[in-house]
C-alpha positions as CSV (number, residue, x, y, z in Angstrom):
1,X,113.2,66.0,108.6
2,X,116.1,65.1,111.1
3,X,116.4,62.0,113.0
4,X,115.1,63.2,116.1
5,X,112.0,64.3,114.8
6,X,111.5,61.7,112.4
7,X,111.4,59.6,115.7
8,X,108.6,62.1,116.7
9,X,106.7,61.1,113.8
10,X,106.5,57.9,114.9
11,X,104.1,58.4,117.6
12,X,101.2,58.8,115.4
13,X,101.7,56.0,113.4
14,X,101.5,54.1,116.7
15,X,98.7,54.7,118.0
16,X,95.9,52.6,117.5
17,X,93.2,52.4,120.0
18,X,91.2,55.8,119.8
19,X,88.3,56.8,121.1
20,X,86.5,59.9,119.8
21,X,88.9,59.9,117.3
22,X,92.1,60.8,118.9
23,X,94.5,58.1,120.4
24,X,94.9,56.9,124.1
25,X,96.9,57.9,126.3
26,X,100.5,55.3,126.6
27,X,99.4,53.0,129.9
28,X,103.1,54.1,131.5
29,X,101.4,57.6,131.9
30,X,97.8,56.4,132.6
31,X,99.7,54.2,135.4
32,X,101.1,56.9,136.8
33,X,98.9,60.0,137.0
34,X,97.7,59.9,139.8
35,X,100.9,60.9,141.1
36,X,100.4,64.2,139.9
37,X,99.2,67.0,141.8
38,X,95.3,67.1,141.3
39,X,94.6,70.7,139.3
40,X,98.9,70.8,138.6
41,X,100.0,72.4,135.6
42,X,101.4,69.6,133.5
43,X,103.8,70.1,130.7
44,X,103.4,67.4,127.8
45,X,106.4,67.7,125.4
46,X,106.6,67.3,121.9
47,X,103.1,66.2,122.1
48,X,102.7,65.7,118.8
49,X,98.5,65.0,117.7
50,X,97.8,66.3,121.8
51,X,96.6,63.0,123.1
52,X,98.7,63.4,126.5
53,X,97.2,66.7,126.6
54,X,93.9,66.4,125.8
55,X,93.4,63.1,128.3
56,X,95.0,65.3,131.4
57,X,92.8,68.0,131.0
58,X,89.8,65.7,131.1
59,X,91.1,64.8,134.3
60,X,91.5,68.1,135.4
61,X,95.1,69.3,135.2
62,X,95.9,72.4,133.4
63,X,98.2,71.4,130.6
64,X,101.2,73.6,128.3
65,X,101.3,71.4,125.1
66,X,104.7,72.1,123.2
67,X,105.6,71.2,119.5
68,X,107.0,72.4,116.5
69,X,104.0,72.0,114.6
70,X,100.7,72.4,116.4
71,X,98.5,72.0,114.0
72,X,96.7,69.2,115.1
73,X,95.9,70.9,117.9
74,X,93.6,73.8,116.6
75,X,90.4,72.1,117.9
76,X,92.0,72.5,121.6
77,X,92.3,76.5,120.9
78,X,90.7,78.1,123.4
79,X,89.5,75.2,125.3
80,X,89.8,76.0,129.7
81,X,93.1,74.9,131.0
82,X,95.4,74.1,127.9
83,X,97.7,76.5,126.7
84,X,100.0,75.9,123.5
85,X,102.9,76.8,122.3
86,X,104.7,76.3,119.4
87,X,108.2,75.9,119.6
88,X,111.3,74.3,117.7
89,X,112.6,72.4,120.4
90,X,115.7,72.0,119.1
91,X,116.8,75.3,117.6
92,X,117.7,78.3,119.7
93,X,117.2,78.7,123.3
94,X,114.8,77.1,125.8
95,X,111.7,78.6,125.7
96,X,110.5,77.9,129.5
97,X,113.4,79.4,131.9
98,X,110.8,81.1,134.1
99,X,108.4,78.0,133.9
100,X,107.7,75.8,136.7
101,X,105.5,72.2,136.1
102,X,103.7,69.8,138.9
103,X,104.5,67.4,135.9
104,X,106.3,66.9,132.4
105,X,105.7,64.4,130.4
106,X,107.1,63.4,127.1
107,X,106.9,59.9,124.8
108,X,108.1,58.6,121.7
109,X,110.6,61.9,122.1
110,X,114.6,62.1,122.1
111,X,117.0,65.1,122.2
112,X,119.3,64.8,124.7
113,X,120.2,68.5,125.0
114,X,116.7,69.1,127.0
115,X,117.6,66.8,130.0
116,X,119.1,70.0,132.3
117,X,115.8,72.3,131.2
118,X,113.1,69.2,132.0
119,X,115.0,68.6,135.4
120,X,115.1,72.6,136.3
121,X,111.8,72.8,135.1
122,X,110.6,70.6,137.5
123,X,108.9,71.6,140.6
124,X,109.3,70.2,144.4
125,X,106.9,67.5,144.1
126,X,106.5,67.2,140.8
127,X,106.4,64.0,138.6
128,X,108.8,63.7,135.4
129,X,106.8,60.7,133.1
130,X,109.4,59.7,130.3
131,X,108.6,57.1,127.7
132,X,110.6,56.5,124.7
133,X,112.3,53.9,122.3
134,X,115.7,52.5,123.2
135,X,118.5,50.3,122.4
136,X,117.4,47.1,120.1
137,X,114.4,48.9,118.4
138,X,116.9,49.0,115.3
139,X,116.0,45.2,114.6
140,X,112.2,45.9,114.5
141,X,112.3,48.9,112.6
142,X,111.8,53.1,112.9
143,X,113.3,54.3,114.6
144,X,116.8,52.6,114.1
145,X,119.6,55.2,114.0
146,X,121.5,54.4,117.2
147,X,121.9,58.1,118.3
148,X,118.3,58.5,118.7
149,X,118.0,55.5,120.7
150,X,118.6,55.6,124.5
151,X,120.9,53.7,126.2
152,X,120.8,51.4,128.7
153,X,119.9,52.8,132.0
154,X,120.4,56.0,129.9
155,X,117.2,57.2,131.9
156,X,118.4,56.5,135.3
157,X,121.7,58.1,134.4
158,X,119.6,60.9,133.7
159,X,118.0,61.8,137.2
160,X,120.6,60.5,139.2
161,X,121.4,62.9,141.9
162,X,118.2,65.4,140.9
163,X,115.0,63.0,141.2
164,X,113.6,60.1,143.5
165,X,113.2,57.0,140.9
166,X,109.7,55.9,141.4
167,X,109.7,53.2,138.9
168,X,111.9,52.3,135.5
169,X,111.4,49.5,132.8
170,X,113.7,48.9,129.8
171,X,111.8,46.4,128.2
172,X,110.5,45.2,125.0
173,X,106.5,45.7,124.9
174,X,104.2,44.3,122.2
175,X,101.4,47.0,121.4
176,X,100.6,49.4,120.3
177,X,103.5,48.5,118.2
178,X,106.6,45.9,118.7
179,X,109.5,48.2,120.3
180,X,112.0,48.1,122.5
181,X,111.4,51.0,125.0
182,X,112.3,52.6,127.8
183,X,110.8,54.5,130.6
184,X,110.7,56.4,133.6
185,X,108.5,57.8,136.8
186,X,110.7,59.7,138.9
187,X,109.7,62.7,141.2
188,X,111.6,66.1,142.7
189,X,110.9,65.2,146.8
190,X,108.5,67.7,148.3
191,X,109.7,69.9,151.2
192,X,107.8,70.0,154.1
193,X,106.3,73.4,155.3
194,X,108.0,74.7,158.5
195,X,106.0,72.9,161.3
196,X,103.7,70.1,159.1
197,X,104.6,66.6,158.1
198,X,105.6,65.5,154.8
199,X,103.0,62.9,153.4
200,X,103.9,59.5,153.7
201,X,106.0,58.1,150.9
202,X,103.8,54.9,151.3
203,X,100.6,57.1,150.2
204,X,102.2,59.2,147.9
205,X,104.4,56.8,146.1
206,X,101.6,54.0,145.6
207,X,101.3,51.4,142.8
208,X,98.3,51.2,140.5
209,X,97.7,48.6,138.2
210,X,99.4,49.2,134.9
């Protein structure tokens, strides 16, 4: 297993509040849903055991879950709104050129090469949730190789110039597990249609509680 997705791994042994058996969703992306477009097509990344993607389908976005090993997805075959793929995310070329998502969401996740295809992918309006561990984790424990552990500000650096930063934290958190992580909202601004109004970025851009 390579670094990168041995860091993958780690998300399962995180979790551990479930409910019906599967694990909740990370509170950075049940803070920040409801920025998504209600009905959107959402793309959850490297999800892993699905629990991204079978929370936003609950709440009624139509979902593309993406791993290498889908496996622990077969009870979600079939099921109205979710597609899957399986894909090696970090061999060959980028299976989603002609894709377009309302949202893209990815935690516990790092290869750096997929930066450029997330931000393409990305439509106007559209909400890019990022959640993953970062620089200090190494003294707590896996992940700990430093090239699998993003920078400071690495996330900022990231969207700068592409997407409106709607809210960042590099912090250390204390459950489900001790890490140091990091983690963005950031959105692709929505154009207007010739002769309407924009929504206001008061109402769209709105804090819940996290």
């Amino acid at each position: 297993m390579n670094p990168t997705a041995a860091h993958h791994a780690a998300d399962g042994a995180a979790d551990t509040v479930r409910q019906g058996g599967h694990a909740e969703p990370s509170a950075w992306i049940e803070g920040w849903a409801h920025l998504l477009a209600p009905g959107g097509t959402v793309l959850d990344l490297a999800c892993g055991r699905g629990r991204h993607a079978r929370w936003l389908v609950q709440r009624g976005q139509r979902v593309l879950a993406v791993d290498r090993d889908t496996a622990a997805l077969d009870d979600l075959a079939g099921v109205t709104n979710i597609e899957i793929l399986c894909a090696d995310l970090e061999q060959g070329h980028w299976p989603l050129a002609q894709r377009r998502f309302d949202g893209i969401l990815v935690t516990n996740y790092l290869h750096r090469p997929l930066w450029p295809h997330l931000i393409a992918a990305l439509a106007p309006g559209g909400v890019l949730l990022y959640e993953t561990f970062a620089s200090g984790n190494g003294e707590l424990g896996k992940p700990s190789n430093p090239d699998f552990l993003l920078r400071p500000g690495e996330l900022l650096d990231v969207v700068q110039g592409h997407l409106r930063v709607i809210a960042f934290q590099d912090v250390f958190r204390e459950t489900p597990q001790a890490a140091f992580v990091q983690r963005i909202c950031a959105v692709r601004e929505p154009l207007a249609a010739p002769g309407t109004q924009a929504e206001p970025r008061a109402a769209r851009y709105r804090v819940l509680q996290l």
